[in-house]
SETOR-272978 format. One line per 4 residues: their letters; for each residue x, y, z of C-alpha. Coordinates in steps of 0.1 Angstrom, whole numbers. Example, Ala and Ser with C-alpha at 12.3 -4.5 7.8 and 13.67 -1.06 7.14 Angstrom:
residues 2
AS	123,-45,78 | 137,-11,71 $
//
This chain:
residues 63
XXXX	-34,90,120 | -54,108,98 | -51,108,61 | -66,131,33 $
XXXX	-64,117,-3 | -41,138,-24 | -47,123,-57 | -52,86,-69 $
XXXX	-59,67,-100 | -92,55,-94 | -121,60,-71 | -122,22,-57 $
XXXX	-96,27,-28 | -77,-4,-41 | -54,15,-66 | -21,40,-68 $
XXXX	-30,65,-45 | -9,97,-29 | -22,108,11 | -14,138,32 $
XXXX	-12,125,72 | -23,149,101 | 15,149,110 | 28,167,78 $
XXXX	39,139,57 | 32,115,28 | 13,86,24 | 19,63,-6 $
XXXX	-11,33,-13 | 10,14,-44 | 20,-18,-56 | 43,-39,-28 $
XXXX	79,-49,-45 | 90,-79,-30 | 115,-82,-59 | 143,-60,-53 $
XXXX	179,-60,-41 | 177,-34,-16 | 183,-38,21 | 152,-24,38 $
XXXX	147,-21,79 | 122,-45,89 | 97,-14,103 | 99,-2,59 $
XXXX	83,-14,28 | 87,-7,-7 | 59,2,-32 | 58,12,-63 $
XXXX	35,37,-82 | 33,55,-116 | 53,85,-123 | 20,103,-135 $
XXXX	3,101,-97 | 35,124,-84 | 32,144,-116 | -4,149,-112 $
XXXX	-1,157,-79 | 28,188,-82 | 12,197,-114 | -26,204,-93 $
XXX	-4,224,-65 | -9,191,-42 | 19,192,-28 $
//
């Protein structure tokens, strides 16, 4: 899969960061929640990133 960086918080690859794949859909790079009480399928993950990435994102015509 291909991915194209949308928009990220820093230029080191290791932080928050929003990708468009080759099939049409989004990528999220973010913090992984172990904490949580939901009941996620063993093939998901949850992550967690700041509000301002997805804001930044709409607000450049990103996405």
């Amino acid at each position: 899969m291909k991915l194209t960086q949308l928009v990220g918080s820093c230029d080191e690859g290791e932080c928050p960061t929003l990708y468009l794949t080759d099939r049409g859909t989004l990528a999220v790079q973010g913090e992984y929640l172990t904490e949580h009480d939901l009941q996620l399928p063993a093939h998901e993950k949850l992550v967690e990133v700041p509000v301002e990435l997805i804001r930044k994102a709409i607000r450049d015509n990103l996405i």
